[in-house]
N, C-alpha and C positions, 0 to 999 in steps of 0.2 A: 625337565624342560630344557635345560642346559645341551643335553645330549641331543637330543630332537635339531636344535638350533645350530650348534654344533656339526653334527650330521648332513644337513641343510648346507651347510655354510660350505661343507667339503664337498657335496658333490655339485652343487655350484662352483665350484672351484675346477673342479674333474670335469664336468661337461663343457665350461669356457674353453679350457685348454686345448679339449679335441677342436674346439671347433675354429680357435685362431693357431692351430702350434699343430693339429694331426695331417693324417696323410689327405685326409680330406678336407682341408681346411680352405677358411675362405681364400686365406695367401695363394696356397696351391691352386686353386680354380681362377685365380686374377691371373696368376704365371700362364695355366695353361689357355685362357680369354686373349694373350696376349700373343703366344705361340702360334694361336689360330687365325688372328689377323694376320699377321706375317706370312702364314700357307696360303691365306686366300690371296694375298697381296700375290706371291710367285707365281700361284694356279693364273691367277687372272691375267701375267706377263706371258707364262706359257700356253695357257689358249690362244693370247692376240698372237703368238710367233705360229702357233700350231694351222690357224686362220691364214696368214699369209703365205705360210709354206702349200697348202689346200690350195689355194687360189692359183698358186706359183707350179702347184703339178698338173692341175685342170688345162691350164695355160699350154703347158708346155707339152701333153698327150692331145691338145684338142686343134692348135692353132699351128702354123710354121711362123708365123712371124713372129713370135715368142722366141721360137729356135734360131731364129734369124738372129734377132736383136742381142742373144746373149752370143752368137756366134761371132756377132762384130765386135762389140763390148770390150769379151774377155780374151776372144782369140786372136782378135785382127784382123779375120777372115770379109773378105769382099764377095760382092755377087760377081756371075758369070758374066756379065754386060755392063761392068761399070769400072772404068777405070780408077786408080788408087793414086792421087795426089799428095807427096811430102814436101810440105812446102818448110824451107830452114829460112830461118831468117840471118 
């Protein structure tokens, strides 16, 4: 009976261990629950940039005033019939 108990008492011991201390353990599946919120958290940052860039190419194969508006913006560039005011103080 001693050994039975015994016995018992050890592989009780051997199955805890895998299952807080092995590769599959609960530790390990909290780490990687953890890793997986953080992928979804980027995924979900680079869909919304992926969404505005979409919108930003539709825009700008579909429309000229798109083309326009970044033409003034970033280049400086004026239309054909409007004259260009630098006012200094």
């Amino acid at each position: 009976m001693k050994l039975l108990n015994g016995l018992l008492v050890l592989l009780i011991i051997l199955f805890q261990s895998q299952l807080w201390l092995g590769d599959s353990s609960v530790r390990a599946l909290n780490l990687l629950e953890v890793d997986l919120d953080t992928q979804k958290a980027n995924n979900d940052e680079l869909e919304a940039r992926n969404t505005q860039l979409e919108i930003e190419v539709l825009d700008l194969k579909n429309g000229l005033e798109a083309v326009e508006e970044r033409a003034r913006a970033e280049l400086g560039m004026i239309g054909e019939r409007e004259t260009f005011y630098l006012i200094i103080d």
